[in-house]
N, C-alpha and C positions, 0 to 999 in steps of 0.2 A: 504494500500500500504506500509506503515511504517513495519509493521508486518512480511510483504513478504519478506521486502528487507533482512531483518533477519537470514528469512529461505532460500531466494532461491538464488542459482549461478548467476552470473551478466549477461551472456546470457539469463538464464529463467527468469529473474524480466524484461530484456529489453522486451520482447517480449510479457509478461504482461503489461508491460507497455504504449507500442503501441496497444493492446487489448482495454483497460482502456480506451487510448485518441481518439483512432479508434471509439469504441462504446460510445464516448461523454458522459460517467458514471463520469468522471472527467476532470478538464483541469491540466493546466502546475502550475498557479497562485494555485488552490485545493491539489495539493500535496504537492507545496513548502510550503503550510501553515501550512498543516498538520505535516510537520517537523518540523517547528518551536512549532509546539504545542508540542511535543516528543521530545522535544533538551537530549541529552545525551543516547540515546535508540540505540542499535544495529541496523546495516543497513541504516543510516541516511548518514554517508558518500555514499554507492552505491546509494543511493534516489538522492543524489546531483550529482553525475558523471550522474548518466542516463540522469535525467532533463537535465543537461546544454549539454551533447549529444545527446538528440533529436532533430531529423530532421522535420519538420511539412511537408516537400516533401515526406517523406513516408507514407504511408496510412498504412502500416501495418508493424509488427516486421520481415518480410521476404522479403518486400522490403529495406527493412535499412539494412540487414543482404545479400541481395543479392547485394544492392552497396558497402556495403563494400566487398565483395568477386571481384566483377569485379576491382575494383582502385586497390586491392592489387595486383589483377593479370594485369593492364595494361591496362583494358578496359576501355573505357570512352564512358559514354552515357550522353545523357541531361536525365532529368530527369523529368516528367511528362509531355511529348513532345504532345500538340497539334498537331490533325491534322485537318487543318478547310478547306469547297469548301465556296466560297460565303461567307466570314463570318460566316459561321452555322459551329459548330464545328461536325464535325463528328470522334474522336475519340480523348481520351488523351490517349496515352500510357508509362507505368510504366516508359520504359527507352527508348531511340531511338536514334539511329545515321541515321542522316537527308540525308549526303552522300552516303550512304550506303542505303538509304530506306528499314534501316531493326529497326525492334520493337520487344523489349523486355516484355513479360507480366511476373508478378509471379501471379501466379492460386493458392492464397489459397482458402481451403474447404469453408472457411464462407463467400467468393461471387462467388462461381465459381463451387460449386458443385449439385447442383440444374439442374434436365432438362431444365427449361427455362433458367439458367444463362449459361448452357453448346450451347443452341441452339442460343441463344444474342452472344454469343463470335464465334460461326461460323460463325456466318450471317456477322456480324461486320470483323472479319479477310478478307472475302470472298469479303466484299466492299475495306478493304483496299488490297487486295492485284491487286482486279481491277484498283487500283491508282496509281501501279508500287512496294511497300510493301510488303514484308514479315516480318511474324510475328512471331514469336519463343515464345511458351509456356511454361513456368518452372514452376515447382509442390514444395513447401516447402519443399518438401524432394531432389531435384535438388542440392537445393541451400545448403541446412542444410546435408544433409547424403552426397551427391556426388559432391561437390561442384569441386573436380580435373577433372572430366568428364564432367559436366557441361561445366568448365572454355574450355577441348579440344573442347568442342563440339562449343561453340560461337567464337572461332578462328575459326575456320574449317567454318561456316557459314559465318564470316565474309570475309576470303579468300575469299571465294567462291561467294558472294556479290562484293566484291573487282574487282577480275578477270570479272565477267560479267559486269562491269560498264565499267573496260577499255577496254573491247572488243565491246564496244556497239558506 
């Protein structure tokens, strides 16, 4: 990780780096140590900004990269919003605004690409939208390539949510 931080731009080491802590190959306590073994090596300062900027609410570099795009632009969601019947949780969702009963997912490829993980997420949206929910799906490339479109598209959903709650 020391090495990377070296070579790569501080968006691509974050995103590495929530890979890393995503697939439990290393923890937060395994990097900082690792810099202290490396003290004076290029990239140790971005190793330290990243660390003390990670979020352990994001599961991945596109969820941490998709909350910071919504706060700049004004949106605010909770952030891995259970949804429980009875106690039994039946779904946590990336981001959600509760008033609104609308849910945020980011769809990256490494859980979300798979027929059976494509067929889990229909089934799953199809129960929550039976519970008054809708659920809005964003692709890594949403958040990262189109993120202006994106940002119109989750206003326009949210009016749109908005208006049918106070007409209801």
């Amino acid at each position: 990780m020391i090495d990377l931080a070296a070579i790569l731009e501080d968006q691509l080491f974050r995103r590495v780096l929530y890979d890393v802590f995503g697939r439990d190959i290393m923890t937060v306590d395994d990097v900082l140590a690792a810099a202290e073994d490396f003290g004076g090596r290029t990239g140790l300062a971005l190793v330290h900004r990243a660390v003390e900027d990670f979020d352990p609410a994001s599961e991945s570099g596109a969820e941490y990269e998709a909350d910071a795009l919504f706060a700049g632009a004004g949106l605010v969601f909770e952030r891995q919003y259970e949804i429980r019947e009875d106690g039994i949780l039946v779904a946590r969702l990336d981001f959600a605004d509760e008033g609104l009963r609308l849910g945020v997912e980011i769809d990256g490829a490494r859980f979300h690409s798979t027929p059976s993980a494509r067929f889990y997420d229909r089934e799953r949206d199809k129960a929550l939208t039976r519970k008054g929910w809708h659920i809005e799906r964003l692709t890594t490339d949403d958040v990262r390539r189109r993120p202006n479109t994106t940002i119109r598209h989750l206003r326009a959903i949210c009016a749109q949510r908005s208006e049918a709650h106070r007409a209801a």
